[in-house]
C-alpha positions in Angstrom: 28.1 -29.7 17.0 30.9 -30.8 19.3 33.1 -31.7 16.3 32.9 -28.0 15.5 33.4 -26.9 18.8 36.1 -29.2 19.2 37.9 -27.5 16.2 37.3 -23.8 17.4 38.8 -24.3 20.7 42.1 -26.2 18.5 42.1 -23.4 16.6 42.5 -21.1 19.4 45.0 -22.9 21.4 47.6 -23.3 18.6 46.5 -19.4 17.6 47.5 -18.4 21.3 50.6 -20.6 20.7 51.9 -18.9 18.0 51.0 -15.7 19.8 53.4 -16.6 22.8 55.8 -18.1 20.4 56.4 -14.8 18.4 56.3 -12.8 21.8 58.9 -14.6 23.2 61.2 -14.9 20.3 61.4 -10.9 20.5 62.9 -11.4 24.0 65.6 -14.2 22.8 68.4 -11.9 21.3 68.4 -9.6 24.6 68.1 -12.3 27.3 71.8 -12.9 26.9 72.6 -9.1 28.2 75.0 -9.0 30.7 73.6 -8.6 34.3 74.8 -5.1 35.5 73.2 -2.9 38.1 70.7 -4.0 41.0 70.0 -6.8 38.8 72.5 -9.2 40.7 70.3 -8.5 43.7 67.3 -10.4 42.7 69.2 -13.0 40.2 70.3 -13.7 44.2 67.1 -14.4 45.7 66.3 -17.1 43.3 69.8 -18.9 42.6 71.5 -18.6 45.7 71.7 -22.0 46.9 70.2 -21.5 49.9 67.2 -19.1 50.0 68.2 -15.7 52.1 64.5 -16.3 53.4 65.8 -19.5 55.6 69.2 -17.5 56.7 67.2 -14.5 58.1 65.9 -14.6 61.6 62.7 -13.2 60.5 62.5 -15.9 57.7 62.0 -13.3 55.3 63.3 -12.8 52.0 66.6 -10.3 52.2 69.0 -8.4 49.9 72.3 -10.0 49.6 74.7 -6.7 49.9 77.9 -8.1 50.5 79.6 -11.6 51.5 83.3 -11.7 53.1 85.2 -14.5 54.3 82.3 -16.5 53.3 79.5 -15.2 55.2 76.9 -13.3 53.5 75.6 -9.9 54.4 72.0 -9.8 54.2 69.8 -6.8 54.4 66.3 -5.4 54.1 65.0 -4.4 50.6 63.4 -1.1 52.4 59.7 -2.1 50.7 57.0 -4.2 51.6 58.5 -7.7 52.0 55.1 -9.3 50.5 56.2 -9.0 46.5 59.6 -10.1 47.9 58.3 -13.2 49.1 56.2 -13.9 45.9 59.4 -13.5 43.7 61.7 -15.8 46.2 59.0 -18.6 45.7 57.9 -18.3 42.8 61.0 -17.4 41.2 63.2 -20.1 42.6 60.6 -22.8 40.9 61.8 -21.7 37.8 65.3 -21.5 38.4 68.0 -23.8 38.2 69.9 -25.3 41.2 73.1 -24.9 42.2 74.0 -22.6 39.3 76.3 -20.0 41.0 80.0 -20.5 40.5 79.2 -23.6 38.1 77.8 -22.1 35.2 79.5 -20.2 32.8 78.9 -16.4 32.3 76.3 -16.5 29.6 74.2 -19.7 30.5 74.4 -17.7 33.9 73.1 -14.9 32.5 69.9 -16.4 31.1 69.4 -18.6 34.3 69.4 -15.5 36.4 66.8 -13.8 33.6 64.7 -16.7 32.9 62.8 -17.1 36.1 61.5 -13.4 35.7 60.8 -13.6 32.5 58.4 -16.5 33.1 56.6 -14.7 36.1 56.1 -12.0 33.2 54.3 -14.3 30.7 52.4 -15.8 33.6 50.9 -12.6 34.3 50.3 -11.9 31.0 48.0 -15.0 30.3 44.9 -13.0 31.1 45.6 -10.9 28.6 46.4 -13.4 25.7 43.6 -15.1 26.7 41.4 -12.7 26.8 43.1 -11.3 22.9 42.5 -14.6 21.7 38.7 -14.7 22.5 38.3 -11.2 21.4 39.9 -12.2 17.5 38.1 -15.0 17.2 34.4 -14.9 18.7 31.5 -14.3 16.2 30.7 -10.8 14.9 28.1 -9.7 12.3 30.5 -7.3 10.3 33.1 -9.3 8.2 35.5 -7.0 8.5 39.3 -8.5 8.9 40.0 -5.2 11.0 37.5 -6.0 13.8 39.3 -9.6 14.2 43.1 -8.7 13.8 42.6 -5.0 15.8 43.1 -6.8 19.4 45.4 -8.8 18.2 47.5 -5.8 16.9 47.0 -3.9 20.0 48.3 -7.0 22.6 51.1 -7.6 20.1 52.3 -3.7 20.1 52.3 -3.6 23.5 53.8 -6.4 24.6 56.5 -6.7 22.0 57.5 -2.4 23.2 61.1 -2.1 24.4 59.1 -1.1 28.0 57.8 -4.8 28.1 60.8 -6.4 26.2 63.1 -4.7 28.7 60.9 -5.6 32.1 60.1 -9.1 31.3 63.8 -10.2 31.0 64.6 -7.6 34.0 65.8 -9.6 37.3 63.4 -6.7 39.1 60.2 -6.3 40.9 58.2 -4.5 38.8 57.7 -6.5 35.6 57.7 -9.8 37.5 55.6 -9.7 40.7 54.1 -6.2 39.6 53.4 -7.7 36.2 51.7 -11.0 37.7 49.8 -9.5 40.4 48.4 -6.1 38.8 47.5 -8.6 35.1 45.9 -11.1 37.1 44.1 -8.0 39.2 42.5 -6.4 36.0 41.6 -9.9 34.6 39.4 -10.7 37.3 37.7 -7.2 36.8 37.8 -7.5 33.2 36.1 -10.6 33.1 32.1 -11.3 33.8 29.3 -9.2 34.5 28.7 -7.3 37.5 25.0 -9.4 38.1 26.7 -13.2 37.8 27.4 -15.4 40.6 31.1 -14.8 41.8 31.8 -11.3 40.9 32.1 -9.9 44.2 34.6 -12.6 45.2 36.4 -11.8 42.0 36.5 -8.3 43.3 37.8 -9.8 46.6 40.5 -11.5 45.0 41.1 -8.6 42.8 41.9 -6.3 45.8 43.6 -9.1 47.6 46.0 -8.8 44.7 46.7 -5.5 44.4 47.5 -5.2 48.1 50.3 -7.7 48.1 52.0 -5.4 46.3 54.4 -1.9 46.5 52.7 0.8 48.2 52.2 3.1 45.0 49.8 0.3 43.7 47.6 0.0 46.5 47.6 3.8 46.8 46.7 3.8 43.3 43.9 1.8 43.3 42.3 2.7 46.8 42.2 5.9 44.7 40.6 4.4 41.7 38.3 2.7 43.8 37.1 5.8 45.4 36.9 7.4 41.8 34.6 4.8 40.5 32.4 4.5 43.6 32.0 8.4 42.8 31.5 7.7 39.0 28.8 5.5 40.0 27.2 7.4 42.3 26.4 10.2 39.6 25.5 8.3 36.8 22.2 7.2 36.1 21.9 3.4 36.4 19.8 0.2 37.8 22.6 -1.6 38.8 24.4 0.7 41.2 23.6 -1.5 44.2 25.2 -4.4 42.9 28.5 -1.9 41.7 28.9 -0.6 45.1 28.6 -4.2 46.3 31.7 -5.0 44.0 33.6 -2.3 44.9 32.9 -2.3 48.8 34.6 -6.0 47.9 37.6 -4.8 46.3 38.0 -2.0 49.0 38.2 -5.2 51.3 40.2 -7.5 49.5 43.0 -4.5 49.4 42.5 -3.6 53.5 43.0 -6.9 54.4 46.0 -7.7 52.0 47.5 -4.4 52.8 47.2 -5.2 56.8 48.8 -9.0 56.0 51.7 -7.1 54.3 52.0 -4.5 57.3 52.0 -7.6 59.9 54.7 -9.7 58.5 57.0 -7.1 58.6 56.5 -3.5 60.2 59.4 -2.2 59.8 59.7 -2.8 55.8 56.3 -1.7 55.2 56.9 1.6 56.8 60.8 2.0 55.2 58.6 1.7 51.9 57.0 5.2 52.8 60.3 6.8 53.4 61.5 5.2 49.6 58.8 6.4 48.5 59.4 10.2 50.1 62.8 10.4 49.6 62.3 9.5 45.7 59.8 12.3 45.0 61.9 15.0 47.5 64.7 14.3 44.7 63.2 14.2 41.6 59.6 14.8 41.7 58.0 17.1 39.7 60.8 16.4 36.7 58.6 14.4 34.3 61.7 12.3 33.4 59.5 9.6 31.9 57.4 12.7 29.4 61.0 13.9 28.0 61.8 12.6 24.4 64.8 10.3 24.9 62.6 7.7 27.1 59.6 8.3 24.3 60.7 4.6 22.4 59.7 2.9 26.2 57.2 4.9 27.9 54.7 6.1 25.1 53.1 3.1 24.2 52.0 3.0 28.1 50.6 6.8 27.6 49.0 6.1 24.3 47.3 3.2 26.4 45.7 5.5 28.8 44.7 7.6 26.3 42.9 5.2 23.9 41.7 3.6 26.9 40.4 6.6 28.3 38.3 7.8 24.8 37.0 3.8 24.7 35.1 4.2 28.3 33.9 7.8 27.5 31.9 6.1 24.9 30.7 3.4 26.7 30.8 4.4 30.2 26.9 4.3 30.8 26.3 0.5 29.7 29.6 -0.5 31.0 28.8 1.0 34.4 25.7 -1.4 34.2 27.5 -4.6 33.5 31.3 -4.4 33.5 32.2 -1.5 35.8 35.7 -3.5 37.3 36.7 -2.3 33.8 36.4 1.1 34.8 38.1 0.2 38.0 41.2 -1.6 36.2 41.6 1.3 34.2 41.9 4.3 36.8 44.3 2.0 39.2 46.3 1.6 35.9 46.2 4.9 35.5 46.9 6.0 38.7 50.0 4.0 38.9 51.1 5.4 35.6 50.0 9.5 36.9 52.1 8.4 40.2 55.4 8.1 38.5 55.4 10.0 36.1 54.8 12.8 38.5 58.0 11.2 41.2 60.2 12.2 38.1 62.4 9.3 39.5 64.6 7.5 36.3 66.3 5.3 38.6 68.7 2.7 36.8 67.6 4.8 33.7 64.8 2.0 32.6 61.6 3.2 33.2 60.0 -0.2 34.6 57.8 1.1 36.7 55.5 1.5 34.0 55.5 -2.3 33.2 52.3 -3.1 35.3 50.2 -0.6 33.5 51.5 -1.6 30.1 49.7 -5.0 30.7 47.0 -3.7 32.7 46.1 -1.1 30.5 45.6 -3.9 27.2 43.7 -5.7 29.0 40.9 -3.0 29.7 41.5 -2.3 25.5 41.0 -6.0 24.5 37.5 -6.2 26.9 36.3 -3.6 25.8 37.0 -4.7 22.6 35.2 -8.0 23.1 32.1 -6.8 25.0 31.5 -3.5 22.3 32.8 -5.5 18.8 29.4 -5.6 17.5 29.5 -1.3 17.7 33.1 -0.7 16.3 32.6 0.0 12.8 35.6 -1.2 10.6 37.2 2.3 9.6 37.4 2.2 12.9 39.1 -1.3 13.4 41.4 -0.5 10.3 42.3 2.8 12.1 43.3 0.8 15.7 45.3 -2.1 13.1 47.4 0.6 11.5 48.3 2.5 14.5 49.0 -0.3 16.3 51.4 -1.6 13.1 53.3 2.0 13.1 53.4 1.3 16.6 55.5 -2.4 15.6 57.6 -0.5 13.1 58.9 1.7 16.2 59.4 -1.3 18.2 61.4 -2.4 15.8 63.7 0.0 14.9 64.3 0.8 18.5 65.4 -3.1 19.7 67.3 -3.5 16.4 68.9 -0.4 17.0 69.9 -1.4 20.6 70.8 -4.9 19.4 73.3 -3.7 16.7 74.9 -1.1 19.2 75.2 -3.9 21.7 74.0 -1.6 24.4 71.7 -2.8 27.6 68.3 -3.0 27.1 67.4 -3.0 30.9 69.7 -1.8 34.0 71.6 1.1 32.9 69.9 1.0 29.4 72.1 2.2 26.8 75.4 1.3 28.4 77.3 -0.8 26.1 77.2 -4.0 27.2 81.2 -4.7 27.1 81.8 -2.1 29.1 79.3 -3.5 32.0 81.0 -6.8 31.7 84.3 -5.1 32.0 83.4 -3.6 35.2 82.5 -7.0 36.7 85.5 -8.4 35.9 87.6 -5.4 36.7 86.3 -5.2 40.0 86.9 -9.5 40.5 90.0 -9.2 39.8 90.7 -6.2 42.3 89.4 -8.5 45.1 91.4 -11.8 43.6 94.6 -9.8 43.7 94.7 -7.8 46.5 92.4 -10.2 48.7 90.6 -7.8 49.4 86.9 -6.7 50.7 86.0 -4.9 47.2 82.9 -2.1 47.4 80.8 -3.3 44.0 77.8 -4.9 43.3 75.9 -8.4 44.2 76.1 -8.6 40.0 79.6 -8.7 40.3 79.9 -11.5 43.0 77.1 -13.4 41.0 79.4 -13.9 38.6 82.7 -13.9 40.7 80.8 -15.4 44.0 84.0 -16.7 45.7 85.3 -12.6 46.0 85.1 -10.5 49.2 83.1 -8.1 48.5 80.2 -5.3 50.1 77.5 -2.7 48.0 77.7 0.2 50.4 79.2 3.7 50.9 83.4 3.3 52.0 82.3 5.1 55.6 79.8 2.6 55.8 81.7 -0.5 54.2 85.0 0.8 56.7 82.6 1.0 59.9 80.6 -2.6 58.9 83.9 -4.3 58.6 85.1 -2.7 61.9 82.4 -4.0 63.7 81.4 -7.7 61.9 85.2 -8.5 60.4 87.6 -6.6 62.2 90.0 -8.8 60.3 89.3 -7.7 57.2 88.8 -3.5 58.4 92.2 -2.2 56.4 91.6 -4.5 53.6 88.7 -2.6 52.3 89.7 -1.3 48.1 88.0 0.8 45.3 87.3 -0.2 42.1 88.9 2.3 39.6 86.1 5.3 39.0 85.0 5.7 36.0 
């Protein structure tokens, strides 16, 4: 008996290997892409040889906008500093020392990708996991479909130019977002409602999603609400024990969200006005719903949708055992409805739909798991063929952007020899005229011994004024595109 278990569990470690090996190897050809963008602002907070948390006087992580004569200018990311945090120390684990200025371009490149890009996985291990378990535990039907129809799904999804694009992103989203929200909906995905520990894995759950931007603990005090209404009308035993859960959750995101609000006032409430002056300039445009983001952002609303039919059928017994699922799914959701609706493109990479793009798999594999025994295989054969047009698409779109040698990520579609042309055009306006250049921290991670400051000139000419008067009529342009 043990040698048998002892050979099921082999067989799903070196399974979820090979899993994570074919996942990753997607991400290889594009994790050399030039940095470009807002990019060079987080590759800072986790190769900068000193962190910028120990050079604020608040001790908290900061944006590195500019450094001249030397000294860096730091500033606030305008958001909740909590996420920040996570990334800085987190991030810098994984990240090699004293890489600035002694690397060259391209081994730069992928040490300034690779510590998000593990943060990524990390909060996608829930998920594998969780695929893993659903492919191979014991089933009556012997249908292929019900086995390799999770496997399909997780595989789709994470291989999508979305969640190609966001793991290898030096960004929030599908780093932090991606490790806090997957780690949020495993707990609720995992376990029934009447074991010992699920309302402290509701805790934890809430805990989590608090600790991150605003728009996800909006989201899921929302979805929280919405299930605690859900339960309240349907006809069940176990409601008691649901509210229970769900009164946890409620708490576990209060008290993160108040943690997040004491550390740092101010940047929790600058997060509103980001948040305000996004949607006063774009919301309402449905940017993400118009056909040439379709390749990165479908798979995320083909997610809600499948999800969505999955519960309808099962909302009654799942409501009695598994209702966090329910939960997982309407934060997902929400997050997903929330964007969508702020119309904002950004950098032109959608990656604020990376969270839900895990989340959302994981409610489909549970489900999966818990309901197998009821999935008839037409239907399994019917999820394993969508999901492999689904592949097919993948495909075409990341070859396509590999042979055009555009960006995948920041500024998607830019060709990438143009990006690196602006870095260096702009170095070299600062080496030769020794001058305080007005360009991005991606350009000084790559050039870090430049003068340089990311702002508007009237702001650049009145900073300088004030911090460098030596420096005030040495401010240049970069040539405008």
């Amino acid at each position: 008996m043990w040698g048998a278990s002892n050979r099921s569990f082999c067989f799903k470690l070196a399974l979820a290997a090979a899993f994570v090996v074919l996942i990753a190897a997607v991400r290889l050809p594009f994790i050399t892409n030039i940095l470009a963008g807002e990019e060079g602002d987080f590759v800072a907070l986790v190769l900068n040889d000193v962190p910028t948390s120990a050079l604020d006087p608040d001790h908290l992580p900061r944006e590195i906008s500019g450094s001249v004569d030397g000294k860096l200018i730091l500033s606030t990311f305008h958001r909740t500093v909590m996420p920040y945090i996570i990334l800085e120390r987190l991030g810098r684990l994984f990240a090699p020392h004293h890489a600035l200025g002694r690397m060259p371009p391209e081994k730069l490149t992928v040490a300034g990708r690779m510590p998000f890009a593990i943060i990524f996985f990390l909060g996608t291990a829930g998920l594998i996991a969780l695929t893993i378990q659903a492919a191979t535990s014991a089933t009556k039907s012997s249908s292929a479909a019900i086995a390799i129809a999770p496997l399909a799904v997780t595989f789709w999804s994470l291989t999508s130019p979305l969640a190609v694009g966001a793991s290898i992103q030096p960004q929030l989203d599908g780093s932090a977002g991606v490790l806090l929200l997957g780690i949020a909906a495993t707990l609720l995905a995992v376990g029934d409602i009447g074991r010992s520990g699920a309302r402290w894995r509701f805790l934890t759950a809430g805990v989590l999603a608090g600790l991150g931007k605003h728009e996800w603990a909006m989201a899921f005090a929302a979805a929280a609400a919405l299930g605690v209404a859900t339960i309240a009308l349907a006809p069940i035993l176990a409601r008691r024990a649901a509210n229970l859960a769900f009164a946890a959750f409620f708490i576990g995101l209060a008290l993160a969200v108040a943690l997040s609000y004491a550390i740092s006032p101010e940047d929790y409430r600058q997060g509103f006005q980001v948040m305000a002056n996004f949607y006063s300039e774009t919301g309402g445009q449905l940017w993400a719903l118009e056909p040439a983001q379709w390749p990165l952002t479908l798979p995320v609303m083909a997610l809600v949708v499948a999800d969505g039919i999955f519960l309808l059928f099962v909302l009654r017994p799942l409501l009695r055992t598994a209702p966090g699922l329910l939960l997982a799914y309407l934060g997902a959701t929400g997050i997903t409805i929330g964007y969508t609706v702020s119309g904002w493109h950004g950098d032109n990479f959608p990656r604020y739909f990376a969270p839900p793009l895990v989340m959302l798999p994981i409610v489909f594999v549970a489900l999966w798991l818990r309901f197998k025994e009821s999935i008839s295989p037409p239907i399994g054969w019917s999820v394993v063929i969508a999901a492999t047009l689904g592949l097919g698409a993948n495909y075409a779109f990341l070859a396509e952007s590999y042979a055009g040698k555009v960006s995948l990520t920041e500024l998607r579609g830019t060709p990438l020899a143009q990006l690196a042309q602006d870095v260096e055009t702009a170095a070299k306006i600062a080496h030769d005229t020794n001058g305080v250049v007005i360009t991005e921290t991606t350009t000084w991670i790559y050039h870090p011994g430049i003068n340089y400051i990311w702002a508007t000139k009237a702001y650049a000419e009145r900073y300088l004024a004030a911090h460098f008067p030596a420096f005030k009529d040495r401010l240049v342009l970069p040539p405008q595109p």
